[in-house]
C-alpha positions in Angstrom: -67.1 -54.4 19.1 -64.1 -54.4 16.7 -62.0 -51.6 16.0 -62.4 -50.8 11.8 -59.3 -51.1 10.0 -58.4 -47.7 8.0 -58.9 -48.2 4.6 -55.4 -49.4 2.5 -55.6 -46.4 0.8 -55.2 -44.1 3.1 -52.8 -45.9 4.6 -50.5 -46.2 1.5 -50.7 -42.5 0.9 -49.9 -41.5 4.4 -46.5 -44.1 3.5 -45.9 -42.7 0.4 -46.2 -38.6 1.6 -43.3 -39.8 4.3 -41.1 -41.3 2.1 -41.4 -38.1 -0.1 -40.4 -36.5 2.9 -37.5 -38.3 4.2 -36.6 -38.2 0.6 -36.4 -34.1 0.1 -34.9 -33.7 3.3 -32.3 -36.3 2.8 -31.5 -34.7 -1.0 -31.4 -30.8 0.6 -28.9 -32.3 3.5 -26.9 -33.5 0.9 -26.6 -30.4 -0.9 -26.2 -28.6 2.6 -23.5 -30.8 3.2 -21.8 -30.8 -0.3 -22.1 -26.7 0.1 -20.0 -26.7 3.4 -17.4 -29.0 1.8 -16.9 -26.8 -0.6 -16.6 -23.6 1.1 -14.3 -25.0 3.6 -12.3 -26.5 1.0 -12.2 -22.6 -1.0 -11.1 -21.0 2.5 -8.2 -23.5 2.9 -6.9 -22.8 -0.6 -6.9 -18.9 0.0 -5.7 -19.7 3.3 -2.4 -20.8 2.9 -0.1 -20.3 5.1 4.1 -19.4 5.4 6.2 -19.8 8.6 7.3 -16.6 10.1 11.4 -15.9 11.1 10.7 -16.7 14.8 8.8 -20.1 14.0 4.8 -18.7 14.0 2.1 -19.2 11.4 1.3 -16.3 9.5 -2.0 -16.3 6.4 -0.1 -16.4 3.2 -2.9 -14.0 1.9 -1.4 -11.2 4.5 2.6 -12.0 3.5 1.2 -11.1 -0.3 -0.8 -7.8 1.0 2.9 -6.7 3.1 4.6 -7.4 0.0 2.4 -5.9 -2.3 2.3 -2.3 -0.2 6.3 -2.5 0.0 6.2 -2.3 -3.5 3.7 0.3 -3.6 5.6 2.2 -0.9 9.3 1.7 -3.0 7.5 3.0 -6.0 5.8 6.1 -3.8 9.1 7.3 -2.4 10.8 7.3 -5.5 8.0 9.5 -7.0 7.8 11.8 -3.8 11.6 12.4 -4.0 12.1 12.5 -7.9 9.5 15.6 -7.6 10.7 17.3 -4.6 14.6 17.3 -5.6 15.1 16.7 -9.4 14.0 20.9 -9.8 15.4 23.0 -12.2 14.3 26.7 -13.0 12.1 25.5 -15.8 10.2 22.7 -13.9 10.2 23.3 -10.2 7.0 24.7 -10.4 5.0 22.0 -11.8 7.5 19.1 -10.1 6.5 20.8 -6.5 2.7 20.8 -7.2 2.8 17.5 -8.2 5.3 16.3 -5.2 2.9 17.9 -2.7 0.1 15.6 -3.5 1.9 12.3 -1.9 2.5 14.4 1.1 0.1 16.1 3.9 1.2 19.1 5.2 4.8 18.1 7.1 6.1 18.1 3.1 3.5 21.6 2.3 5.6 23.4 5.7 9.0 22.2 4.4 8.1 23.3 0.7 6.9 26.9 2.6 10.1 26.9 4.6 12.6 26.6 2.0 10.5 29.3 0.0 10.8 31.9 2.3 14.7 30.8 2.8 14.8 31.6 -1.0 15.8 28.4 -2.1 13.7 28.6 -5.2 14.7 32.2 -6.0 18.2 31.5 -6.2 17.1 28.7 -8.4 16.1 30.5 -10.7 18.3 33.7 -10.3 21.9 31.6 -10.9 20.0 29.1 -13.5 20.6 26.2 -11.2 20.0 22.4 -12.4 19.4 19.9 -8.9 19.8 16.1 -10.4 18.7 13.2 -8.1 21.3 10.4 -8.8 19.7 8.3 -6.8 17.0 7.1 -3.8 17.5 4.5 -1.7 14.5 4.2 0.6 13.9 1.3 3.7 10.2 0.7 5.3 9.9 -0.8 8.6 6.4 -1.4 10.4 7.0 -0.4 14.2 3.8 0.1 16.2 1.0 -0.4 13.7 2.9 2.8 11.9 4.4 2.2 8.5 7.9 4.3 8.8 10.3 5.0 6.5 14.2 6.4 5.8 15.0 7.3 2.2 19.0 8.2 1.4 18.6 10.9 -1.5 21.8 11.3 -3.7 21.6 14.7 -5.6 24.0 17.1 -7.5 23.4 20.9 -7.9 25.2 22.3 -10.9 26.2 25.8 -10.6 28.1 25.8 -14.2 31.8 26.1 -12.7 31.2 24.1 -10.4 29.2 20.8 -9.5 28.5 19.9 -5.9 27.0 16.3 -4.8 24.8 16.1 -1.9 23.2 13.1 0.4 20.1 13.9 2.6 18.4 11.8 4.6 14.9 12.2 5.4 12.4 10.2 7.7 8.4 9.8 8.2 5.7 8.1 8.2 3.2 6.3 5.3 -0.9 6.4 5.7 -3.5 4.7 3.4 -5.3 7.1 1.2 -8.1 6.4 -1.3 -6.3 6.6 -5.0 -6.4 9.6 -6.8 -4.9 9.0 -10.9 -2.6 10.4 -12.0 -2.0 12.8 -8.8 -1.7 10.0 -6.2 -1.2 6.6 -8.1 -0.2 4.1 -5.2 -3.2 5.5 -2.9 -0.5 6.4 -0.4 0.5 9.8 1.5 3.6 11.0 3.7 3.1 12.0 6.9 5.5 13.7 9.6 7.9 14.4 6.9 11.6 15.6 8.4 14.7 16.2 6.8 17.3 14.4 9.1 20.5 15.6 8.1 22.4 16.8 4.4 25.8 16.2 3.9 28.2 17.6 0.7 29.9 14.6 -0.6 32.3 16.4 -3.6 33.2 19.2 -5.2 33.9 18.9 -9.2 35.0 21.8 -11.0 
Protein backbone atom coordinates (compact mmCIF):
# COMPACT_ATOMS: atom_id res chain seq x y z
CA UNK A 1 0.00 0.00 0.00
CA UNK A 2 1.58 3.47 -0.75
CA UNK A 3 2.03 6.12 1.63
CA UNK A 4 -0.26 9.42 0.27
CA UNK A 5 1.70 12.38 -0.44
CA UNK A 6 0.49 15.54 1.66
CA UNK A 7 -1.23 17.78 -0.43
CA UNK A 8 1.34 20.83 -1.99
CA UNK A 9 -0.60 23.09 -0.22
CA UNK A 10 -0.11 22.29 2.88
CA UNK A 11 3.22 21.77 2.34
CA UNK A 12 3.93 25.23 0.97
CA UNK A 13 2.27 26.93 3.85
CA UNK A 14 4.06 24.94 6.48
CA UNK A 15 7.45 26.49 4.27
CA UNK A 16 6.16 29.74 4.05
CA UNK A 17 5.01 30.04 8.14
CA UNK A 18 8.98 29.09 8.78
CA UNK A 19 10.48 31.39 6.72
CA UNK A 20 8.23 34.04 8.43
CA UNK A 21 9.72 32.74 11.31
CA UNK A 22 13.28 32.67 10.73
CA UNK A 23 12.57 36.01 9.26
CA UNK A 24 11.15 37.90 12.62
CA UNK A 25 13.59 36.33 14.66
CA UNK A 26 16.42 37.16 12.53
CA UNK A 27 15.02 41.06 12.22
CA UNK A 28 14.38 41.25 16.32
CA UNK A 29 18.23 39.80 16.73
CA UNK A 30 19.27 42.39 14.75
CA UNK A 31 17.65 45.09 16.62
CA UNK A 32 18.80 43.18 19.88
CA UNK A 33 22.15 43.34 18.57
CA UNK A 34 22.08 46.94 17.14
CA UNK A 35 20.61 47.85 20.86
CA UNK A 36 23.70 46.45 22.74
CA UNK A 37 26.08 48.25 20.24
CA UNK A 38 24.71 51.10 21.13
CA UNK A 39 24.64 51.03 24.74
CA UNK A 40 28.07 49.82 25.04
CA UNK A 41 29.23 52.37 22.75
CA UNK A 42 27.12 55.34 25.20
CA UNK A 43 28.89 53.73 28.34
CA UNK A 44 32.36 54.05 26.75
CA UNK A 45 31.80 57.67 25.91
CA UNK A 46 30.69 58.59 29.56
CA UNK A 47 33.30 56.42 30.59
CA UNK A 48 36.35 58.08 29.87
CA UNK A 49 39.04 57.68 31.63
CA UNK A 50 42.38 59.99 33.11
CA UNK A 51 45.60 58.47 34.55
CA UNK A 52 46.04 58.92 38.16
CA UNK A 53 49.61 60.55 39.76
CA UNK A 54 50.86 56.95 40.74
CA UNK A 55 50.11 55.47 37.11
CA UNK A 56 46.30 53.82 37.84
CA UNK A 57 43.07 54.34 35.84
CA UNK A 58 40.60 56.37 37.43
CA UNK A 59 36.63 57.06 35.47
CA UNK A 60 36.92 60.52 34.17
CA UNK A 61 33.15 60.95 35.28
CA UNK A 62 34.53 60.60 39.11
CA UNK A 63 37.72 63.26 38.46
CA UNK A 64 34.72 65.74 37.28
CA UNK A 65 32.45 64.84 40.49
CA UNK A 66 36.01 65.56 42.95
CA UNK A 67 36.44 68.60 41.09
CA UNK A 68 33.11 69.73 41.03
CA UNK A 69 32.65 69.36 45.08
CA UNK A 70 36.19 71.19 45.51
CA UNK A 71 34.60 73.95 44.00
CA UNK A 72 31.58 73.62 45.93
CA UNK A 73 33.57 73.12 49.18
CA UNK A 74 36.04 76.53 48.17
CA UNK A 75 32.83 78.43 47.66
CA UNK A 76 31.21 76.82 51.20
CA UNK A 77 34.12 77.91 53.34
CA UNK A 78 34.30 81.23 52.06
CA UNK A 79 30.58 81.71 52.90
CA UNK A 80 30.93 79.85 56.37
CA UNK A 81 33.85 82.24 57.26
CA UNK A 82 32.61 85.56 55.59
CA UNK A 83 29.50 85.01 58.12
CA UNK A 84 31.17 83.93 61.25
CA UNK A 85 34.01 86.72 61.21
CA UNK A 86 33.13 89.72 58.92
CA UNK A 87 30.52 90.96 62.31
CA UNK A 88 30.01 94.31 63.17
CA UNK A 89 27.50 95.65 65.82
CA UNK A 90 24.88 96.27 63.24
CA UNK A 91 25.05 92.80 61.44
CA UNK A 92 26.34 90.08 63.69
CA UNK A 93 23.07 89.08 64.40
CA UNK A 94 21.73 88.22 61.10
CA UNK A 95 25.57 87.14 59.77
CA UNK A 96 25.62 84.42 62.82
CA UNK A 97 22.13 82.98 62.03
CA UNK A 98 22.93 82.68 58.64
CA UNK A 99 26.69 81.24 59.37
CA UNK A 100 25.12 78.62 61.63
CA UNK A 101 23.22 76.94 58.82
CA UNK A 102 26.58 75.49 57.01
CA UNK A 103 27.59 74.22 60.28
CA UNK A 104 26.08 71.38 62.85
CA UNK A 105 26.52 71.95 66.19
CA UNK A 106 30.66 71.99 66.64
CA UNK A 107 30.18 75.85 64.91
CA UNK A 108 26.37 76.28 67.26
CA UNK A 109 28.98 75.37 70.78
CA UNK A 110 31.68 77.74 69.48
CA UNK A 111 29.01 80.53 68.55
CA UNK A 112 27.58 79.69 72.51
CA UNK A 113 31.08 79.83 73.85
CA UNK A 114 32.20 83.00 72.69
CA UNK A 115 28.68 84.39 73.78
CA UNK A 116 29.05 83.65 77.22
CA UNK A 117 32.91 85.01 76.97
CA UNK A 118 31.16 88.25 75.90
CA UNK A 119 32.70 88.50 72.70
CA UNK A 120 29.56 89.93 71.17
CA UNK A 121 28.78 92.27 73.99
CA UNK A 122 31.91 93.99 73.80
CA UNK A 123 31.09 94.16 70.14
CA UNK A 124 28.61 96.12 70.48
CA UNK A 125 29.54 98.06 73.77
CA UNK A 126 33.02 99.65 72.11
CA UNK A 127 31.30 99.86 68.47
CA UNK A 128 33.76 97.34 67.14
CA UNK A 129 34.03 96.66 63.14
CA UNK A 130 35.82 92.73 62.53
CA UNK A 131 36.87 92.79 58.56
CA UNK A 132 37.91 89.38 56.96
CA UNK A 133 40.78 90.32 54.54
CA UNK A 134 40.98 87.19 53.49
CA UNK A 135 40.36 83.07 53.53
CA UNK A 136 42.48 80.76 52.21
CA UNK A 137 41.05 77.31 52.78
CA UNK A 138 42.74 73.58 51.59
CA UNK A 139 40.50 70.14 51.39
CA UNK A 140 42.13 66.93 51.51
CA UNK A 141 40.12 63.50 51.42
CA UNK A 142 41.84 61.19 54.23
CA UNK A 143 39.84 58.15 55.15
CA UNK A 144 36.63 58.48 53.16
CA UNK A 145 36.40 61.98 55.34
CA UNK A 146 36.45 65.24 53.39
CA UNK A 147 38.79 67.55 55.83
CA UNK A 148 39.62 70.83 55.66
CA UNK A 149 42.15 73.80 57.04
CA UNK A 150 41.00 77.45 56.26
CA UNK A 151 43.75 80.49 57.18
CA UNK A 152 41.33 83.44 58.09
CA UNK A 153 42.95 86.98 57.82
CA UNK A 154 40.88 89.51 59.86
CA UNK A 155 41.23 93.07 61.29
CA UNK A 156 39.29 94.41 64.41
CA UNK A 157 39.05 98.10 64.39
CA UNK A 158 38.80 99.63 67.72
CA UNK A 159 38.96 103.48 66.30
CA UNK A 160 42.60 104.27 67.75
CA UNK A 161 43.70 101.48 66.96
CA UNK A 162 43.61 98.58 64.29
CA UNK A 163 44.77 95.09 65.09
CA UNK A 164 45.15 92.26 62.27
CA UNK A 165 44.61 88.74 63.22
CA UNK A 166 45.21 85.07 61.54
CA UNK A 167 43.19 82.03 62.77
CA UNK A 168 43.31 78.82 61.77
CA UNK A 169 40.54 76.55 62.02
CA UNK A 170 40.09 72.78 61.08
CA UNK A 171 37.05 70.15 60.40
CA UNK A 172 35.37 68.18 58.55
CA UNK A 173 32.72 68.45 55.33
CA UNK A 174 29.37 66.08 55.08
CA UNK A 175 26.85 65.92 52.22
CA UNK A 176 23.52 67.51 52.97
CA UNK A 177 20.41 67.86 50.87
CA UNK A 178 20.34 71.67 49.51
CA UNK A 179 18.45 74.09 51.23
CA UNK A 180 18.29 77.89 48.96
CA UNK A 181 19.32 80.38 50.02
CA UNK A 182 20.23 79.04 53.63
CA UNK A 183 22.56 76.18 52.46
CA UNK A 184 23.39 76.74 48.69
CA UNK A 185 26.27 74.20 48.02
CA UNK A 186 24.20 71.24 49.94
CA UNK A 187 27.22 71.02 52.24
CA UNK A 188 27.62 71.23 56.24
CA UNK A 189 30.71 71.60 58.70
CA UNK A 190 31.28 69.18 61.00
CA UNK A 191 33.82 68.92 64.10
CA UNK A 192 34.52 72.49 63.74
CA UNK A 193 37.81 73.66 66.00
CA UNK A 194 39.56 76.72 66.19
CA UNK A 195 43.39 75.70 65.98
CA UNK A 196 45.24 78.54 66.97
CA UNK A 197 44.83 82.85 66.48
CA UNK A 198 47.78 84.83 66.21
CA UNK A 199 47.97 89.03 66.17
CA UNK A 200 49.96 89.84 63.19
CA UNK A 201 50.11 94.06 63.64
CA UNK A 202 49.25 96.76 65.39
CA UNK A 203 48.27 100.12 63.40
CA UNK A 204 47.42 103.16 65.20
Amino acid sequence: MKTPYSSIYKVLHLNRLVVIALIVFATLSSCFSVWIAHNINNKALNSAFAINTDGSIIPLKLVNQKENFKVEALAHLELFHSYFYNIDASNYEKNLEKALWLGNNSVDNLYRQKKADGVYNRLIQYSLVQRVLSIDSQIDEQNGEQTFRTVTVFEINRGSTIDTYELVSTGNLILVDRNFPKNPHGLLITNYFEKSLKKLTDKN
